[in-house]
C-alpha positions as CSV (number, residue, x, y, z in Angstrom):
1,X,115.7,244.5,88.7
2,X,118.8,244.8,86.7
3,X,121.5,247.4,87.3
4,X,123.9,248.1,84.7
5,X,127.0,250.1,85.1
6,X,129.9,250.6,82.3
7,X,133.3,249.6,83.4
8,X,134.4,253.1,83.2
9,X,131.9,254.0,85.6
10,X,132.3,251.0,87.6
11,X,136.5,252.3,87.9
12,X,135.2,255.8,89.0
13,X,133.3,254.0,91.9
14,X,136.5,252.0,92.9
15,X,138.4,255.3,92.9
16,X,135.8,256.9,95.1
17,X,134.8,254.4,97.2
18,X,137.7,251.8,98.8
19,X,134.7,249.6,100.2
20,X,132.8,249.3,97.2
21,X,136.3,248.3,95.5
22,X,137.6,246.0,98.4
23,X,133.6,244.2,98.6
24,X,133.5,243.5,95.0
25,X,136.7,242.2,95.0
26,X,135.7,239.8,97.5
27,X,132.8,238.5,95.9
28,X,134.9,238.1,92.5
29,X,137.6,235.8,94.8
30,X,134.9,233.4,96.8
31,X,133.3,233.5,93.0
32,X,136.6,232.3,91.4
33,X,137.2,229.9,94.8
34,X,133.8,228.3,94.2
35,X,134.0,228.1,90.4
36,X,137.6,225.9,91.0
37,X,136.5,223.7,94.2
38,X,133.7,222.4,91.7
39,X,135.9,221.8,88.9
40,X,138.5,220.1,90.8
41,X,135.3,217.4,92.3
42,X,134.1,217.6,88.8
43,X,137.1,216.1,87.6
44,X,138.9,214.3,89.9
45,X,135.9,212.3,91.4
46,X,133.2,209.7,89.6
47,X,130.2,210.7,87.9
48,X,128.3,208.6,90.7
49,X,129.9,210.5,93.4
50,X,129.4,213.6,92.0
51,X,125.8,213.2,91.2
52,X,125.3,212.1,95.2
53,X,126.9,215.3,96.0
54,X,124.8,217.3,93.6
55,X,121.7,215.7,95.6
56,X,122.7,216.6,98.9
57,X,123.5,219.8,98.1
58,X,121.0,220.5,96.0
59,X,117.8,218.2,97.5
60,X,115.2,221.2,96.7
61,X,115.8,222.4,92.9
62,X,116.5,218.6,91.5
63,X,113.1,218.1,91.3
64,X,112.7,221.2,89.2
65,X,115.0,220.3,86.8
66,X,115.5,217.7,83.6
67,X,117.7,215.3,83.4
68,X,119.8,217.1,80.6
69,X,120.2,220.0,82.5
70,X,121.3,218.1,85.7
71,X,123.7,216.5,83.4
72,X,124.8,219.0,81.8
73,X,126.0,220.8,85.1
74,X,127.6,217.0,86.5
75,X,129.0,217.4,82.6
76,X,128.0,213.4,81.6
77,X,125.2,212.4,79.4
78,X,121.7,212.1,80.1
79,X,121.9,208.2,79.1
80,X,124.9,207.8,81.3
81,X,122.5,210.0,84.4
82,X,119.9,207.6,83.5
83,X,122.0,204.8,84.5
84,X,122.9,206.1,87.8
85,X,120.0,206.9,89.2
């Protein structure tokens, strides 16, 4: 199920509600955190290491996935993936 909300409405629930506000603005820091701790190991370490990272923290949905979209997310080439496996 999807819920959608307009930001207007959304404001109104922040105005109303302090622990709605303070919760979601929680979420959207560990979001932001996450999003820069994987860029910064996206960049600053090797493809290799970062594909052996993506395994072990992902060991049950590689399997599920193609090589392009695998790496897509490490951002290389699917040749280059090919080549590291």
């Amino acid at each position: 199920m999807v819920l959608q909300i307009t930001k207007n409405r959304l404001e109104q629930l922040y105005t109303l509600s302090p622990v709605f506000e303070r919760f979601f603005r929680i979420l959207n820091e560990n979001s932001a955190i996450a999003l820069q701790t994987r860029l910064i190991q996206l960049f600053s370490s090797k493809a290799e290491t970062n594909y052996h990272s993506f395994l072990k923290k992902y060991p049950k949905i590689v399997n599920r996935l193609n090589r392009k979209q695998i790496a897509g997310y490490l951002n290389i080439t699917p040749q280059y993936l090919s080549q590291l496996k």
